[in-house]
C-alpha positions as CSV (number, residue, x, y, z in Angstrom):
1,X,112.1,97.4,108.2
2,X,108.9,97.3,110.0
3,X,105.0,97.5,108.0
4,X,102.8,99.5,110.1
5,X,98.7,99.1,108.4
6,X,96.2,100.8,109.8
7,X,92.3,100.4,108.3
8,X,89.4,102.5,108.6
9,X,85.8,102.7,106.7
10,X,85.0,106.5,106.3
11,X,81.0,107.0,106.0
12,X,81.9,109.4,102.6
13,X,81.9,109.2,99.0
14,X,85.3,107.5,97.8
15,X,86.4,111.1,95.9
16,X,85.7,112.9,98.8
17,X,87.9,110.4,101.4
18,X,90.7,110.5,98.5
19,X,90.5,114.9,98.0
20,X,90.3,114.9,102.0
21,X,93.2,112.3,103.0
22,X,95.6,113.4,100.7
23,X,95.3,117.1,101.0
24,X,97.6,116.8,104.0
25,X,96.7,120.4,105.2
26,X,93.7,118.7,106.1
27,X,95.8,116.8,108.5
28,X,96.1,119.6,111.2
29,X,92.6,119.1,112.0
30,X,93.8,116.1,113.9
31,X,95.5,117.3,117.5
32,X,98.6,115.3,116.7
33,X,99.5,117.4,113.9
34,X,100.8,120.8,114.3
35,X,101.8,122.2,110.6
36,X,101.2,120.7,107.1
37,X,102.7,122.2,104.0
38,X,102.7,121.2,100.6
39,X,106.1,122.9,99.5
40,X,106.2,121.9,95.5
41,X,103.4,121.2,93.2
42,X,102.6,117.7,91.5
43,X,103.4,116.9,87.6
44,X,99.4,117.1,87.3
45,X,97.9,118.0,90.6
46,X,98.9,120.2,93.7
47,X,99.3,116.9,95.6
48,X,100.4,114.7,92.6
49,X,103.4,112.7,91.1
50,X,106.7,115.4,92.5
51,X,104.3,116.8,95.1
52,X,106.5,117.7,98.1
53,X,104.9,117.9,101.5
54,X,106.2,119.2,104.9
55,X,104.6,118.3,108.3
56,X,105.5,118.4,111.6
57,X,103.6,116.3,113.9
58,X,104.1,116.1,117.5
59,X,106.5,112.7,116.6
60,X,108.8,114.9,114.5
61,X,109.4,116.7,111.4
62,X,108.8,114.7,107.8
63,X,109.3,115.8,104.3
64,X,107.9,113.2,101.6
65,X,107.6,113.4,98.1
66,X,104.8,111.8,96.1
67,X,105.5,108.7,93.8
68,X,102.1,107.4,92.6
69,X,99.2,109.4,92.0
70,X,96.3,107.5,91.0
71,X,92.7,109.3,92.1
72,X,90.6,108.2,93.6
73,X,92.1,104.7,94.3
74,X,95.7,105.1,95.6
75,X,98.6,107.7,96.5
76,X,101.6,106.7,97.7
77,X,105.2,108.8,99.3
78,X,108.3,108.3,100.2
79,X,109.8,110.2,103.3
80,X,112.6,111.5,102.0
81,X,113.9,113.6,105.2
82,X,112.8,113.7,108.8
83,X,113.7,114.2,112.3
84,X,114.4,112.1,114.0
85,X,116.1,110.5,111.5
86,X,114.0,107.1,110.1
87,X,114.8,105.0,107.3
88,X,111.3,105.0,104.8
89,X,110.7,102.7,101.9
90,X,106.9,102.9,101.3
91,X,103.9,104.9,102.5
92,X,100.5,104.3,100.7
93,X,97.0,104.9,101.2
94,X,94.6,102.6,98.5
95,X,90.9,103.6,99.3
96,X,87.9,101.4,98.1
97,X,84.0,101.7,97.7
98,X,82.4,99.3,100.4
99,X,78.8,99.6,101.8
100,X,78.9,102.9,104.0
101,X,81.2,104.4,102.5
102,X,85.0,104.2,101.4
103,X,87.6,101.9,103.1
104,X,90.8,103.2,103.6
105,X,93.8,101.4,104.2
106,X,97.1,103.5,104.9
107,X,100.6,101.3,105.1
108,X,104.4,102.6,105.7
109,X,107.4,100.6,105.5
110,X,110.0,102.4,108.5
111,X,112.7,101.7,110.8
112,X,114.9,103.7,113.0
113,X,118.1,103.5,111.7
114,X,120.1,102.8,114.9
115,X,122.8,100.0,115.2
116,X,121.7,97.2,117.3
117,X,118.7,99.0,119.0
118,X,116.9,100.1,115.5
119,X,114.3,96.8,115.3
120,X,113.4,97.0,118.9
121,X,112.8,101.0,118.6
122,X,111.2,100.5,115.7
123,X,108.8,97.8,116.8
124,X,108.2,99.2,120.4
125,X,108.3,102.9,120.0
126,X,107.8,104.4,116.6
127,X,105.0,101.7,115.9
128,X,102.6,102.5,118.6
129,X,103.0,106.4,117.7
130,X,103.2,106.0,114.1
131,X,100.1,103.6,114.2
132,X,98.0,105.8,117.1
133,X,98.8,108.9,114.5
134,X,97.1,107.1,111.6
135,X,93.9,106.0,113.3
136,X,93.9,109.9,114.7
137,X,94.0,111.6,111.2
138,X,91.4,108.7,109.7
139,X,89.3,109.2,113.0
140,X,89.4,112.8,112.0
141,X,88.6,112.3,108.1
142,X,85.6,110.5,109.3
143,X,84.3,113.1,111.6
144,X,84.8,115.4,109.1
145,X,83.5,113.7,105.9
146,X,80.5,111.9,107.7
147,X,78.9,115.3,109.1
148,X,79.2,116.5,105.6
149,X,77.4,113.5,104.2
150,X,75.2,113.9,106.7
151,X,74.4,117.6,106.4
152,X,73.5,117.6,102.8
153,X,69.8,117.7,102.2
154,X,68.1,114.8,101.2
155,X,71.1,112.2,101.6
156,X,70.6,109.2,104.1
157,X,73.5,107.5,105.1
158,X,74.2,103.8,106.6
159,X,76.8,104.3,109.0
160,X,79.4,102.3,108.9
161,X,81.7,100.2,111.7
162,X,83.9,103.4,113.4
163,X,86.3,100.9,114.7
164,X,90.1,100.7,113.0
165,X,92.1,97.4,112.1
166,X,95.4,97.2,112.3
167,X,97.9,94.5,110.9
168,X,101.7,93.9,110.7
């Protein structure tokens, strides 16, 4: 299994990062995402505990279900189908209030299940997509977010690093 983090500070209020990043249909403002639906209805919120989500990105097709529900602080899925096939344990996202606005960091626990090949796949070919998609849909959430903040009347904004940090 191969953790894939990728960090970003989004110049918006924490409840508006959380509402925007994990209404997935947001997600097809990014180019790299081509349809996101949310199938099935949470316990207590449209994208809550037994949501079920479809996407299909351009790296494939992905149906997760939603395990932890926790506004504005946390979500986290579990992939439980996709194509091509990949083994998933975790995906999370925790967000948290810093100066500028709301750090997001967004983890997923994968590997391609193929005999022998499946590490160095993982490592060397879903990583850099998987990772590249992340920053792309967080770039996107701050484009979006920030001109919002921005737009309203009255509100000044300190803007915070744009630049993404990624860890194993």
């Amino acid at each position: 299994m191969e953790t894939m983090t990728v960090e970003r500070v989004i110049a918006a209020p924490i409840e508006e990062v959380f509402a925007w990043l994990t209404t997935t249909t947001n997600y097809t403002n990014s180019p790299l995402i081509l349809r996101c639906r949310l199938t099935r209805h949470g316990e207590t919120a449209p994208y809550g505990v037994g949501a079920i989500r479809s996407h299909l990105w351009l790296i494939g097709w992905f149906r997760e279900r939603i395990t932890r529900y926790d506004p504005p602080y946390a979500t986290e899925y579990v992939v439980e189908r996709s194509l091509p096939s990949a083994r998933h344990e975790l995906g999370r996202m925790t967000f948290t209030e810093v100066d500028g606005g709301t750090r997001v960091c967004w983890t997923t626990r994968a590997e391609i299940p193929v005999p022998l090949l499946g590490p160095f796949l993982t490592r060397h070919v879903a990583r850099p997509i998987i990772t590249r998609t992340f920053r792309n849909i967080l770039d996107t959430a701050n484009t979006v977010l920030s001109s919002r903040v921005r737009s309203k009347p009255g509100v000044r904004t300190e803007h915070a690093p744009t630049n993404g940090a990624e860890s194993q």
